[in-house]
DSSP file (Angstrom, degrees, kcal/mol; ACC not computed):
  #  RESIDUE AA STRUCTURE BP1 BP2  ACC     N-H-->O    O-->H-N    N-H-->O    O-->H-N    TCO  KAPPA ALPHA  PHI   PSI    X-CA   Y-CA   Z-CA
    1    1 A X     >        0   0    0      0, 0.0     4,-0.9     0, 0.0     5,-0.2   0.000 360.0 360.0 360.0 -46.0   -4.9    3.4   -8.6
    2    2 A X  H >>  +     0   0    0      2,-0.2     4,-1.3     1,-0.2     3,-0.5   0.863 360.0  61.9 -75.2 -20.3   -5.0    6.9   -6.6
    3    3 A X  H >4 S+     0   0    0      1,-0.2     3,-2.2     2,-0.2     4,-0.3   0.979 111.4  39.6 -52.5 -75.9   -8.6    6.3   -6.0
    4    4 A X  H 34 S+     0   0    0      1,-0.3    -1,-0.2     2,-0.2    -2,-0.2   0.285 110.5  56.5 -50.9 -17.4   -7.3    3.2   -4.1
    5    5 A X  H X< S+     0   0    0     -4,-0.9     3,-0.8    -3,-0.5    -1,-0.3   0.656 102.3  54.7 -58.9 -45.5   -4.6    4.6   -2.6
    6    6 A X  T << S+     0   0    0     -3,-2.2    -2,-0.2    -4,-1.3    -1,-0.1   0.235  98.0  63.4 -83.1  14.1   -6.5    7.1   -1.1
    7    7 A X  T 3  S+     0   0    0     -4,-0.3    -1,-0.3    -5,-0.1    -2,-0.1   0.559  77.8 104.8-110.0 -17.8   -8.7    4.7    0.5
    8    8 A X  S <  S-     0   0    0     -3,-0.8     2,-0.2     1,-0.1    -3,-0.1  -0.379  89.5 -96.9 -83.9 160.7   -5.9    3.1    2.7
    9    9 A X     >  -     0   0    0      1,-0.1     4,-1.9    -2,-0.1    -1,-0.1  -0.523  53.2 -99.0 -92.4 151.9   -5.9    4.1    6.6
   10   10 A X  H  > S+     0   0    0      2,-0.2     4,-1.4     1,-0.2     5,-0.3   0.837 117.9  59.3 -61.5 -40.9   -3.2    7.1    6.6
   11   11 A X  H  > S+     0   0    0      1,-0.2     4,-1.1     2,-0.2    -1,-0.2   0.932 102.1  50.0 -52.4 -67.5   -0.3    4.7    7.9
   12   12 A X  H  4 S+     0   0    0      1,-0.3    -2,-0.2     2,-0.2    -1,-0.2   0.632 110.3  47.4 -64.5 -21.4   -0.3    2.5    5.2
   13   13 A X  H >X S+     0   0    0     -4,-1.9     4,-1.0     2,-0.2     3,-0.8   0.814 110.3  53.8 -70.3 -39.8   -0.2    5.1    2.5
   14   14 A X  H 3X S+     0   0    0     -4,-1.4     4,-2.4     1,-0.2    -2,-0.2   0.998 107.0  53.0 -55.4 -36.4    2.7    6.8    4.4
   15   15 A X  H 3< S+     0   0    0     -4,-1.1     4,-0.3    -5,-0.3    -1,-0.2   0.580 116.6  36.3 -92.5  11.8    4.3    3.4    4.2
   16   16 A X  H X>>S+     0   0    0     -3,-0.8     4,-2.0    -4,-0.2     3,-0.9   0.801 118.7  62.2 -88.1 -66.9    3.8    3.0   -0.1
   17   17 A X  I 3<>S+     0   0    0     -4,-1.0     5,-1.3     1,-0.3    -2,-0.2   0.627 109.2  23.2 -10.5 -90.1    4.4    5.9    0.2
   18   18 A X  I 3<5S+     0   0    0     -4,-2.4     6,-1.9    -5,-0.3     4,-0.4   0.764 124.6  50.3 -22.8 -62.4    7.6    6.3    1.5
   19   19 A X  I <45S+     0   0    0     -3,-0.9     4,-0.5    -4,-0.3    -2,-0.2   0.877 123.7  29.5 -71.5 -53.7    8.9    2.9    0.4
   20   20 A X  I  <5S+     0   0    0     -4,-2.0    -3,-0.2     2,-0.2    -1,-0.2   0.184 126.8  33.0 -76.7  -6.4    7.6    3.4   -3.4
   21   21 A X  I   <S+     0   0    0     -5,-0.6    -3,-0.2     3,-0.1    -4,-0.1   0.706 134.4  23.7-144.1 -39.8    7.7    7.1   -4.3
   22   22 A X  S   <S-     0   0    0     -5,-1.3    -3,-0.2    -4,-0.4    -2,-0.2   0.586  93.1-130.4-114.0  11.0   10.5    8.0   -2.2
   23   23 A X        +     0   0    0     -4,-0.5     2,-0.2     1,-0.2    -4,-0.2   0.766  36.5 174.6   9.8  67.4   12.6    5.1   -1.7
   24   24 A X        -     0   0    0     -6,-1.9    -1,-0.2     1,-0.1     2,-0.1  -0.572  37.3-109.7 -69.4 145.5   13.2    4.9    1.8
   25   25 A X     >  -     0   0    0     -2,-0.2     4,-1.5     1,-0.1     5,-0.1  -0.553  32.4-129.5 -70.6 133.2   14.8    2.3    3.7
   26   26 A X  H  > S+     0   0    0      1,-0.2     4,-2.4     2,-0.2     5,-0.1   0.803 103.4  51.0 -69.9 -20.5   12.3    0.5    5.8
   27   27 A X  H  > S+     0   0    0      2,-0.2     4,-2.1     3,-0.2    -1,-0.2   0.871 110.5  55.4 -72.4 -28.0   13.7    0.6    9.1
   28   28 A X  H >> S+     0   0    0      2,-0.2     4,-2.4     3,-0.2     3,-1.2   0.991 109.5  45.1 -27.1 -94.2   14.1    4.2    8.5
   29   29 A X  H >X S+     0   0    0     -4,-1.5     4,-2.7     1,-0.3     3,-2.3   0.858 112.2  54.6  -0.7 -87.4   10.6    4.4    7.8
   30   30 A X  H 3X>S+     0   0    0     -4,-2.4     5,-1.3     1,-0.3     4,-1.0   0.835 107.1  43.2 -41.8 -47.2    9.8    2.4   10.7
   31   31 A X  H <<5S+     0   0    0     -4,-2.1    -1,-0.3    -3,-1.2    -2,-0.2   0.697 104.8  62.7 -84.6   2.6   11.4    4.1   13.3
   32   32 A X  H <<5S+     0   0    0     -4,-2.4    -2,-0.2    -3,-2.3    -1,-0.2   0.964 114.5  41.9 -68.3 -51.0   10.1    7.6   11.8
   33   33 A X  H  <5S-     0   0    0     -4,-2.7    -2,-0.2    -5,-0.1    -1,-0.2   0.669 112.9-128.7 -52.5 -16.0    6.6    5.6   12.8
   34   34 A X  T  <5 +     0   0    0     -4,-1.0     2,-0.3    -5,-0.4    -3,-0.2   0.983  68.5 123.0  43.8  85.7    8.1    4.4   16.0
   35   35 A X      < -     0   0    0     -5,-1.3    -1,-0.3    -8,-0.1    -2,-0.1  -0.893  62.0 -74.3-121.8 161.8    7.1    0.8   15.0
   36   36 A X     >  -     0   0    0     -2,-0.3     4,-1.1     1,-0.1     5,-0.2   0.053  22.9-131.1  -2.3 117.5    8.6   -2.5   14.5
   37   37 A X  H  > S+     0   0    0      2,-0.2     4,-0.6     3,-0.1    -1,-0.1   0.608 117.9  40.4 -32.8 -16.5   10.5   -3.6   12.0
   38   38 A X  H  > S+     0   0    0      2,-0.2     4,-2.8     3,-0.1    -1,-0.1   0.774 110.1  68.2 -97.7 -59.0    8.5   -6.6   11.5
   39   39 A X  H  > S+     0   0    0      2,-0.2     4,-2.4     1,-0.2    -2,-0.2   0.914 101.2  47.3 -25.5 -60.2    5.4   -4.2   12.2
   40   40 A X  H  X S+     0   0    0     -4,-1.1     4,-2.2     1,-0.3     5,-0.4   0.833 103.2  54.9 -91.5 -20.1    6.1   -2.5    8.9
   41   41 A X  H  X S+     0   0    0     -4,-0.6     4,-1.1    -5,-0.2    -1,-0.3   0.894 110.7  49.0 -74.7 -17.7    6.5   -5.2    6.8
   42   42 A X  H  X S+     0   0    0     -4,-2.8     4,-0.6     1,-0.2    -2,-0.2   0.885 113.2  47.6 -78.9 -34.2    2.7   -6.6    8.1
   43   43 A X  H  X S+     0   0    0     -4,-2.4     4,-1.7     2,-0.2    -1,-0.2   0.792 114.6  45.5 -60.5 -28.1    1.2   -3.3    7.5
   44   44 A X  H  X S+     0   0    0     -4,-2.2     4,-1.5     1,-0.2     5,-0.4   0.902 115.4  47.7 -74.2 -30.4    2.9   -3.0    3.7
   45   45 A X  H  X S+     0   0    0     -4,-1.1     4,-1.3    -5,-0.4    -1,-0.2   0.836 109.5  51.4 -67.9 -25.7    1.9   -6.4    3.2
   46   46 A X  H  X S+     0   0    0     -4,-0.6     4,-1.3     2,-0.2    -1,-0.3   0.774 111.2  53.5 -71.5 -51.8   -1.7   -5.2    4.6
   47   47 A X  H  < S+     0   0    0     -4,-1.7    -2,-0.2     2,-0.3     4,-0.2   0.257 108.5  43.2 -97.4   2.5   -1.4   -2.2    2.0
   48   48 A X  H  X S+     0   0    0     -4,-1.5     4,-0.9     3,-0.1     5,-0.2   0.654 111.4  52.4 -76.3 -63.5   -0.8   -4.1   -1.2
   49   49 A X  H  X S+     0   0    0     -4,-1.3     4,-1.2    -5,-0.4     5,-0.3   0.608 110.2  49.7 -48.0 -44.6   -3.2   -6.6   -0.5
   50   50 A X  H >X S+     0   0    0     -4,-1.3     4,-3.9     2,-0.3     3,-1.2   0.983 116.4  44.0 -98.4 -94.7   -5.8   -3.8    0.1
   51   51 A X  H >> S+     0   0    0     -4,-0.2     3,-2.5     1,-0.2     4,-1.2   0.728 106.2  56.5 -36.6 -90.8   -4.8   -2.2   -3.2
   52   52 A X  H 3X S+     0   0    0     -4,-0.9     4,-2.0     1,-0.3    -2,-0.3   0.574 110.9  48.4 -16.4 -48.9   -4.7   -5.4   -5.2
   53   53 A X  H <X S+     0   0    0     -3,-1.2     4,-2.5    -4,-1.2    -1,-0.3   0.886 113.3  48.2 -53.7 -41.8   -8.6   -6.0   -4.1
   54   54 A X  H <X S+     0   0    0     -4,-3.9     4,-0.8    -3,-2.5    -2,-0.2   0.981 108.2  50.7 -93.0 -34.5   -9.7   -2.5   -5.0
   55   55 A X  H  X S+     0   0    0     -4,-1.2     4,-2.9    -5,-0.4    -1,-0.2   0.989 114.2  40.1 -84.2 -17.4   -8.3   -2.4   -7.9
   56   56 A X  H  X S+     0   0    0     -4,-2.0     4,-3.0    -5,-0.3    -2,-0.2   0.910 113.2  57.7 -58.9 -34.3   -9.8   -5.8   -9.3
   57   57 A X  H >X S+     0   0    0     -4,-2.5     4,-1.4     2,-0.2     3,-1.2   0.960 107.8  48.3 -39.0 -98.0  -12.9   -4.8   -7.6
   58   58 A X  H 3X S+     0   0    0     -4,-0.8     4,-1.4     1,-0.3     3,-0.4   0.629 113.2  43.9   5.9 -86.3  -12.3   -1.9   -9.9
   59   59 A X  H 3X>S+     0   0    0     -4,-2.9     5,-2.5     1,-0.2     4,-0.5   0.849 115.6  54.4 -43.1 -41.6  -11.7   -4.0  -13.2
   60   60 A X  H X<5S+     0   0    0     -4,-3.0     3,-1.1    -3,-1.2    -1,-0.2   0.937 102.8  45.7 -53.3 -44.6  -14.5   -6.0  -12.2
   61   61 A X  H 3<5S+     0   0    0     -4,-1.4    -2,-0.2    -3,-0.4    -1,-0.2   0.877 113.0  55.5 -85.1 -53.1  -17.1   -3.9  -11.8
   62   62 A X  H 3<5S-     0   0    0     -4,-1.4    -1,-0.3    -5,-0.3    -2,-0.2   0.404 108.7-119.0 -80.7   3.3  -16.1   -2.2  -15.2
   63   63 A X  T <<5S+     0   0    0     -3,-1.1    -2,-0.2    -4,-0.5    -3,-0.2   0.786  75.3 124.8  71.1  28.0  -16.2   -5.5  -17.2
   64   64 A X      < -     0   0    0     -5,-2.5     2,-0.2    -6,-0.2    -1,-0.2  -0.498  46.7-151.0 -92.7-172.2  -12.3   -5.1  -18.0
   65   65 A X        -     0   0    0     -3,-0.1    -5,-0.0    -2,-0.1    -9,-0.0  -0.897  23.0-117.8-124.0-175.8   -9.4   -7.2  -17.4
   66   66 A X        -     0   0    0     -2,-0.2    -2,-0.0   -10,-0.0   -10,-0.0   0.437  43.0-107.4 -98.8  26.3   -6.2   -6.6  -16.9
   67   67 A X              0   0    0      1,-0.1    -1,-0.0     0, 0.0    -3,-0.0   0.548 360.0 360.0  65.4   6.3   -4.3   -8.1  -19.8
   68   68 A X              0   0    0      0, 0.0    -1,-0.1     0, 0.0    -2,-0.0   0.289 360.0 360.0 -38.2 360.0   -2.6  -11.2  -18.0
C-alpha cells in the first residue's frame, strides 16, 4: 500500500493524505489547495481508484488474492 501511495502525483497523496491520516475537513483541504470543492472530490476519487488498480495489479502479479 505505501509503494502505491507513493506513486500518486503529489496532490492526490496530499489529499489521502489529509483526508485519511489527519482527518481534515475537505473544504478545508481544498481551499489550502486553492481548488474547488467539487475539484477535490474528482481528484480523491482519482486517488482511490489509482490505488485500488495498483494494488490488485500488486495481488495479481504475486498470484495472491485478497480474501473477499
Amino acid at each position: 500500500m505505501r509503494q502505491a501511495l507513493e506513486m500518486l502525483p503529489e496532490r492526490e497523496r496530499a489529499i489521502l493524505r489529509a483526508t485519511y491520516v489527519e482527518a481534515r475537513e475537505p473544504r478545508n483541504v481544498a481551499a489550502e489547495l486553492r481548488i474547488s470543492l467539487s475539484h477535490f472530490y474528482r481528484l480523491q476519487k482519482q486517488a482511490i481508484g489509482r490505488i485500488r488498480r495498483l494494488v490488485l495489479d500488486d495481488v495479481h502479479l504475486r498470484g495472491g488474492s485478497l480474501g473477499y
